[in-house]
Steps between C-alpha positions, in 0.01 A plus 500: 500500500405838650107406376506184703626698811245751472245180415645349827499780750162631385319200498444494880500835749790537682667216377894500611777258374833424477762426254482146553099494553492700126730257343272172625173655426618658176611171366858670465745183407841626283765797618421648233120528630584593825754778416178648266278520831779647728589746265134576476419528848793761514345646200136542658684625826656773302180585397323516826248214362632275786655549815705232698433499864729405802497142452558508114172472436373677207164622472300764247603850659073598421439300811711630753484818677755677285 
């Protein structure tokens, strides 16, 4: 799960997305699926891989100003 992430957030610039906009475009269908990417977002959070803006968006923290 956490490749796909990566895959997805680095395959355009400054791409930002949602839970919901991860789960569609990420094919996510079961529970089981989408409790895997939740816990992975928290996971790359955690890490300071991602960051998750004001409006829930999440985005790759190497293309923001921080």
């Amino acid at each position: 799960m956490r490749d796909r992430i990566l895959e997805y957030f680095r395959s355009l610039p400054y791409r930002k997305a949602d839970v919901s906009k991860l789960k569609d475009d990420l094919h996510i269908q079961t529970s089981s699926s989408f409790t895997a990417l939740v816990k992975e977002l928290n996971n790359l959070i955690d890490e300071a891989i991602l960051i998750e803006g004001e409006n829930h968006e999440y985005t790759l923290i190497e293309n923001t100003n921080f």
